[in-house]
C-alpha angles and dihedrals in degrees: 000000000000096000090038115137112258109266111179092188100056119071094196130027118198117203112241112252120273128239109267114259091227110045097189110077139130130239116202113197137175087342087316118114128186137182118210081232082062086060113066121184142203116203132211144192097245087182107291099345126071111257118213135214120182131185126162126251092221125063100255116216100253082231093070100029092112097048088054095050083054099051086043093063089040088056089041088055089048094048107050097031127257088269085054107051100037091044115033102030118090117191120349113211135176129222128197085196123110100270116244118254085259097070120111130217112247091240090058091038100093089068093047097041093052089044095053096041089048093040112018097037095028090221087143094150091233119139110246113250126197126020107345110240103240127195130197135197132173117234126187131200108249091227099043109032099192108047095096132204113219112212129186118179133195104220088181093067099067086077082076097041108118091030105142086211091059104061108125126079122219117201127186116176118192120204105232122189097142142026098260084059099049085055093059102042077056100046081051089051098042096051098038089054095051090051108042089036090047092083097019091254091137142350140229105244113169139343114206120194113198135154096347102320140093120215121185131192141219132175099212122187095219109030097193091061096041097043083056101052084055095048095055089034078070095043092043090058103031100230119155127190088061119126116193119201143171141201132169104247110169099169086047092228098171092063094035090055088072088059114099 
């Protein structure tokens, strides 16, 4: 609780629960007992989260299928950690066919889950260096077709997806009408990155352009201080037409949104 991200309107903050140190153990409910060597998983890119499959090594009595789902979400909560689970997995699904020789006991998962998120899925929660590696795409609305969405993505910044410290999103929109105003949406944009990137307190994730405004993103880790950089960035500069918002996003789900 100690390290926890400043949050005004909350009194009391409770730390998520840890992984627990031993991962095999057994939970006996209601006459059913279950190992987390009983639960084995197969594990999946779902975009940029780890999708989960689990099945039993063992035939359960159709009678208590449903219990045993329940204390195997309880031991998969238990396994990876409460931030994990609630952060990095995408859909959990359950399978009654025989498992694939790739899946992993629940009691070996941890190791597996924290490779594939570091390697597969490259969320190695290292800052970026060098020049960020940005990709665009063009998006229209179905019922008015010409009316495009403008979308331009740091991919760079998925290395830091998942990071406990980078949980606030910064958002500053620019009214652009002309070119005078596009250059100092991007003079904001150059000179707030420098500043809240220069000692990895935040990063620049999208900037979106629709229907005469650009909107650009960072996820920050102290949004007071970086709500007020922005605010005397703008000050500093004298622009006007300029809107600054904020909005805890911890799963970062308007980055994520742009991810097939």
């Amino acid at each position: 609780t100690h390290s926890a991200p400043k949050l005004n309107q909350f009194k009391k903050t409770t730390a998520f629960r840890l992984r627990v140190e031993q991962s095999e153990f057994g939970i006996n409910m209601n006459d059913f007992s279950l190992n987390t060597a009983d639960v084995l998983v197969e594990h999946y890119a779902d975009g940029a989260l780890v999708g989960l499959q689990l099945s039993f090594a063992q035939p359960i009595a159709d009678d208590m299928l449903e219990h045993a789902k329940h204390i195997a979400f309880i031991m998969l909560d238990h396994v990876l950690g409460e931030y994990d689970f609630a952060i990095k997995v995408g859909p959990v699904d359950f399978s009654l066919d025989a498992p694939s020789a790739q899946a992993t006991p629940l009691s070996q998962f941890p190791i597996v889950f924290d490779a594939f998120w570091a390697n597969d899925l490259q969320h190695t929660a290292i800052f970026p260096s060098g020049e960020h590696n940005w990709a665009g795409l063009t998006l229209s609305h179905k019922e008015t077709p010409d009316d495009k969405i403008i979308v331009f993505r740091n991919e760079s910044a998925q290395s830091l997806l998942g990071r406990a410290d980078l949980m606030w999103r910064l958002q500053v929109s620019y009214s652009v009408y002309e070119n005078a105003q596009l250059d100092q949406a991007r003079e904001f944009e150059d000179q707030f990155t420098a500043e809240i990137e220069h000692f990895q307190e935040g990063i620049s994730t999208q900037i979106v352009f629709e229907q005469q405004t650009r909107t650009m993103d960072w996820h920050v880790s102290d949004i007071e201080k970086a709500s007020a950089m922005a605010h005397a960035l703008v000050a500093k500069l004298g622009h006007t037409d300029i809107e600054i918002s904020c909005e805890y996003d911890p799963q970062w789900h308007s980055y994520l949104r742009w991810v097939a």
